[in-house]
C-alpha positions in Angstrom: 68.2 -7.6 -53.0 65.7 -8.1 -49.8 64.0 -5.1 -50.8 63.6 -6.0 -54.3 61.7 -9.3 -53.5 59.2 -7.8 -51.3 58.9 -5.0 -53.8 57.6 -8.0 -56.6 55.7 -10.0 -54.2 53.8 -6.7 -53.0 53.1 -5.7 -57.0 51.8 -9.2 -57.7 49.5 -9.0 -55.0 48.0 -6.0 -55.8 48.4 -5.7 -59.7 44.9 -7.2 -61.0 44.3 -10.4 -63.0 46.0 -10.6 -66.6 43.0 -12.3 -67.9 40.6 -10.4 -70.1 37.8 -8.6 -68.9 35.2 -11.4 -70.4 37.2 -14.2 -68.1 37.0 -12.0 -65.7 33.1 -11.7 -65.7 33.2 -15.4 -66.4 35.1 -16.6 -63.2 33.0 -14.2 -61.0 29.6 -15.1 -62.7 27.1 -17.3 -60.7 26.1 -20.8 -63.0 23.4 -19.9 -64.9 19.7 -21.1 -64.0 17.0 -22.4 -65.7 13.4 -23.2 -64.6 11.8 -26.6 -65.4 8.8 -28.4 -64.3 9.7 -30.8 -61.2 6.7 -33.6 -59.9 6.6 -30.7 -57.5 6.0 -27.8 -59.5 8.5 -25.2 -61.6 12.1 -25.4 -59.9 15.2 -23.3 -60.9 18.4 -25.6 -61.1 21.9 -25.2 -62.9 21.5 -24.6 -66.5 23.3 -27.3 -68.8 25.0 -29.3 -66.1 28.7 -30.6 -67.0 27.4 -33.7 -64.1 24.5 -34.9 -63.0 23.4 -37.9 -61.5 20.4 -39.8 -62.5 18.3 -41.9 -60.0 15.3 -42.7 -62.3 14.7 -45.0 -64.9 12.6 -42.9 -67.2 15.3 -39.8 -67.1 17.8 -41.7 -67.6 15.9 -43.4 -70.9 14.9 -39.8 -72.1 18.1 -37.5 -71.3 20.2 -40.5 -73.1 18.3 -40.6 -75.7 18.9 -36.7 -76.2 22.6 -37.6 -76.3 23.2 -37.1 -73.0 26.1 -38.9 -70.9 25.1 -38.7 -67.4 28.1 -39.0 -64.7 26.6 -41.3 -62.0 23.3 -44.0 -62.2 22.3 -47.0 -60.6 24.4 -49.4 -60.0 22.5 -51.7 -62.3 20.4 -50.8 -65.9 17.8 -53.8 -66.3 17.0 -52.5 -69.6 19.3 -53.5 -72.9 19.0 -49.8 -74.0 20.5 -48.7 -71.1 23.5 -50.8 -70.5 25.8 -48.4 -72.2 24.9 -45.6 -70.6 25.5 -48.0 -67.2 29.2 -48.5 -68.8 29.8 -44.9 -69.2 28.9 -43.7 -65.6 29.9 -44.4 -61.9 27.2 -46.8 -60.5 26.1 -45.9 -57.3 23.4 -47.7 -55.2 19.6 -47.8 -56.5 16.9 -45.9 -57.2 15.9 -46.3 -53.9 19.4 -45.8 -52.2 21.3 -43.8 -53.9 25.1 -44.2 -53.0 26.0 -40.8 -51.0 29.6 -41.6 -50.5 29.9 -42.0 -54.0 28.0 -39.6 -54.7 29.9 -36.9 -52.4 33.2 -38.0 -54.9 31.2 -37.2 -57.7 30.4 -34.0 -57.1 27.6 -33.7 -59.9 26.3 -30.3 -60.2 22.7 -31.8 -60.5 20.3 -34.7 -59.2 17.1 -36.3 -60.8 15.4 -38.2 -58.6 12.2 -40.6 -59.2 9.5 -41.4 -56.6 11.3 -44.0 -55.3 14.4 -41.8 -53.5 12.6 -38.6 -52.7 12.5 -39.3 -49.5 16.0 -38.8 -49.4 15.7 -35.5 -51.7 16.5 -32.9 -48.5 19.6 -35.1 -47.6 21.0 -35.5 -51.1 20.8 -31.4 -51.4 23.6 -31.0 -49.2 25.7 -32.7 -52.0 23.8 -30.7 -54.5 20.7 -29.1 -56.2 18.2 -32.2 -56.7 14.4 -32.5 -58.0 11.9 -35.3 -58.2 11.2 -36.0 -61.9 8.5 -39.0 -61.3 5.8 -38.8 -63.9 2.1 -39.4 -63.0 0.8 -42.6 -64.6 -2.7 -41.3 -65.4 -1.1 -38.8 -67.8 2.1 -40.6 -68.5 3.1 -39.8 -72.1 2.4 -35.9 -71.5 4.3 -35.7 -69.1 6.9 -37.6 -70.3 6.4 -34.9 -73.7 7.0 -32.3 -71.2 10.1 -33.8 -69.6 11.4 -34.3 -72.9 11.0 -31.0 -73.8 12.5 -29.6 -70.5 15.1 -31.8 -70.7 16.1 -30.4 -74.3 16.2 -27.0 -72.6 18.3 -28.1 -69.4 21.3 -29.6 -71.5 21.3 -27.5 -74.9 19.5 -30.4 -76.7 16.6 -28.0 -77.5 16.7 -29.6 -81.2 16.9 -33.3 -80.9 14.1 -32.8 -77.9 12.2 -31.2 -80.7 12.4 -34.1 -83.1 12.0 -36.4 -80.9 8.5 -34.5 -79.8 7.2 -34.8 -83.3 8.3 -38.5 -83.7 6.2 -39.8 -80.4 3.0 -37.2 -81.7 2.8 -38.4 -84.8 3.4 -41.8 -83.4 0.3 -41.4 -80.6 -2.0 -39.8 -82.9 -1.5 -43.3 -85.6 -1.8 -45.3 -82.1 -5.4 -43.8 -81.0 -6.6 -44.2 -84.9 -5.6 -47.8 -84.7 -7.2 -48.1 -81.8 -10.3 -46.1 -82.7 -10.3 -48.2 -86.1 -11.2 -51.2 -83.4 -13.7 -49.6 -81.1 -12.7 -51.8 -78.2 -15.2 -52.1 -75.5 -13.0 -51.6 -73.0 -9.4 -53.0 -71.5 -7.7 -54.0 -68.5 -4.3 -53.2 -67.6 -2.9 -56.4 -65.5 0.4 -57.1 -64.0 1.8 -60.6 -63.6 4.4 -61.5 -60.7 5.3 -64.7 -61.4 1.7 -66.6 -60.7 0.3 -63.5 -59.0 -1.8 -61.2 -60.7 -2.6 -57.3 -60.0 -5.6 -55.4 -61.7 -4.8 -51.1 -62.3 -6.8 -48.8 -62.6 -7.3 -45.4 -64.2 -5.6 -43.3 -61.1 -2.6 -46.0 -61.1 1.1 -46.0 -62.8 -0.6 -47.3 -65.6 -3.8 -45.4 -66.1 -2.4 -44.1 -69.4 -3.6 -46.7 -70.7 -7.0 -46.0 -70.5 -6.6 -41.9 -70.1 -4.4 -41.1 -72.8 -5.8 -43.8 -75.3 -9.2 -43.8 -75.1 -9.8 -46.8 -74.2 -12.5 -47.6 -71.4 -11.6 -49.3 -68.3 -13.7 -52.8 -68.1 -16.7 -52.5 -65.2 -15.7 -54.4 -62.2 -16.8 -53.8 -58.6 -13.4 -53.1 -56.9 -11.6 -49.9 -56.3 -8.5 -50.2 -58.4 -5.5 -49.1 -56.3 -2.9 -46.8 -57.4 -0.2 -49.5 -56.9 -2.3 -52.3 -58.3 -4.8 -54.8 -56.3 -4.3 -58.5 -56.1 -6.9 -60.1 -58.3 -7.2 -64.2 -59.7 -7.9 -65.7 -62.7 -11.5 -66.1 -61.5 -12.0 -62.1 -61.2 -10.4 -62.2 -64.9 -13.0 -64.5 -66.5 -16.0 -63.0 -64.6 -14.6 -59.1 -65.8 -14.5 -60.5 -69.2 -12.1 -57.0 -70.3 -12.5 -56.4 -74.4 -8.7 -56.1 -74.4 -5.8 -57.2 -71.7 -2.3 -55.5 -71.2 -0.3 -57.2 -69.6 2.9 -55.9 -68.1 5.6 -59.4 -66.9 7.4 -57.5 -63.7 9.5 -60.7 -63.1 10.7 -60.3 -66.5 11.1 -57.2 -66.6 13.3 -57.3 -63.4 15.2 -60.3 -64.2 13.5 -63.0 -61.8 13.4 -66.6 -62.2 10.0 -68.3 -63.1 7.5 -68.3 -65.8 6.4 -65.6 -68.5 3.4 -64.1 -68.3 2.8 -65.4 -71.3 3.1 -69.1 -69.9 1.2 -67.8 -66.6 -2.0 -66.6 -68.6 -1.9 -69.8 -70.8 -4.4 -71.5 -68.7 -8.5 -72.7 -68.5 -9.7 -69.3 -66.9 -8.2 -67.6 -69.6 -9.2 -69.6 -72.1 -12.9 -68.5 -71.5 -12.0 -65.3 -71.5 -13.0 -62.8 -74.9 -9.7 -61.5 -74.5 -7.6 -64.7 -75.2 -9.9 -66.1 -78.0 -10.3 -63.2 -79.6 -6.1 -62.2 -79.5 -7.1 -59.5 -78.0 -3.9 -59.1 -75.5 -1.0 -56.7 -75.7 2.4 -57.2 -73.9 3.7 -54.0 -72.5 7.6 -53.8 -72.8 10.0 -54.3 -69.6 10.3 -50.5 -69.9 7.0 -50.1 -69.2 7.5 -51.1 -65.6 11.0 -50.2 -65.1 11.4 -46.8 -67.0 7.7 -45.6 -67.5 7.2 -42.0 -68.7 11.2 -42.1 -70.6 10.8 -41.1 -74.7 11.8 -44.7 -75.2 9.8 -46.4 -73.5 6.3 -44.5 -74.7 7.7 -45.2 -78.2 8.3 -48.1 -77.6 4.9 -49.2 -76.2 2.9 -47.0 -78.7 4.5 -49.3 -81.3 3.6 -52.0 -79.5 0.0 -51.1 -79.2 -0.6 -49.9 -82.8 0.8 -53.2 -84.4 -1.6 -55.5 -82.1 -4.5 -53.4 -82.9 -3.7 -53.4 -86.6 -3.1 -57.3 -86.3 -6.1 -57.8 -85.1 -8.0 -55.6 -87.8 -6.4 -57.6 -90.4 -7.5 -61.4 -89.2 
């Protein structure tokens, strides 16, 4: 009887799996790859990704919109559009600090990262593959067209990414004749922070604005940072911008204080062409938090197109 048991214990080691030759290929088969553009050029990461963890507003707002549950996020959403994806996920830290403990238990098979945790990027590929998806705000919505389209690629979504495409085209193409209908002089994008204001220019997060538009930037004689420069009311009425976008960070982040719309409602402003001609438009809360996501460019087109047809009907 010894004999016979080391006889089947030898023949089960050696006799070869029972499982089909496809599952066999399958088991031994590396994950598949696919190449997508990165904000550091063309990367190769795992092709649709049962997990991955999202550490960037703007991904998060386009690969949900494609249907897409991602497995981990930040801990909190800010944006109402998000919340259920928030409720669906592990949260784990911020978009600055992601959670790495949590993330270890995870064990996504992918990582999109924004600007904001790329330092991290080497560290966070111990745990697994990870790219920086940041946009560049001077050409915002194509890149954001581009992620779309990449992202539609990455998780088999190739045909929603598709429809969605056309959507925000046709959608930017009405925006720019509305706006061309207009012929505005020129614009300033502005930022208020509770009663602090920053100016941005055409190389900053929000140069789409003026870029991808068509609208001018107003003359002024400072260099307009990339991350905004502290201006006052004062440089406002002496600029004297055509139009005004205005984009409320402490709303937009949940802060106590006033509006911007309370903040601008002042003398200054009052001289200004912009306030008493109606010429101002209030960029969305996604505009700050989740720049460059399909949402949020739709979102703000729409936004943009119906003040600028407003206006051309008073």
């Amino acid at each position: 009887m010894e004999s016979i048991r080391i006889l089947n214990a030898v023949l089960l080691v050696a006799l070869p799996c029972a499982c089909s030759p496809q599952e066999r290929d399958t088991a031994a088969a590396p994950a598949a790859l696919i190449r997508i553009t990165t904000a550091e050029g063309s990367a190769e990461v795992p092709a649709r990704p049962a997990k991955v963890a999202v550490y960037d507003y703007a991904v998060l707002d386009t690969v949900t919109a494609l249907g897409v549950h991602p497995a981990v996020v930040p801990e909190k959403s800010f944006l109402d559009y998000l919340d259920q994806a928030s409720a669906q996920a592990v949260g784990a830290g911020t978009i600055f600090e992601p959670d790495q403990e949590a993330l270890h238990a995870a064990r996504p098979d992918l990582i999109m990262l924004g600007l904001s945790a790329n330092r991290l990027q080497h560290e966070l590929k111990a745990i697994a593959p990870t790219v920086n998806m940041s946009v560049n705000g001077s050409s915002l919505i194509s890149d954001g067209l581009k992620r779309l389209d990449d992202f539609g690629r990455l998780f088999g979504k190739t045909a929603e990414a598709e429809a969605l495409h056309r959507q925000t085209a046709r959608l930017l193409a009405d925006t720019r004749a509305a706006i061309r209908a207009q012929n505005p002089h020129n614009a300033l994008v502005i930022m208020v922070n509770g009663g602090k204001l920053s100016a941005f220019g055409e190389a900053s997060y929000f140069g789409w604005v003026y870029r991808e538009l068509g609208i001018p930037i107003a003359p002024n004689s400072l260099a307009l940072q990339q991350r905004g420069l502290p201006v006052s009311f004062e440089f406002l009425r002496q600029t004297d911008p055509d139009w005004l976008f205005v984009v409320d960070r402490s709303t937009a982040v949940g802060e106590a204080g006033l509006a911007a719309r309370s903040v601008l409602d002042n003398p200054l402003m009052h001289q200004t062409r912009a306030w008493r001609q109606g010429h101002i438009v209030y960029l969305s809360s996604a505009a700050f938090i989740a720049g460059g996501g399909i949402r949020q460019i739709q979102l703000d087109l729409n936004n943009i197109r119906r003040a600028f047809i407003q206006t051309a009907t008073h």
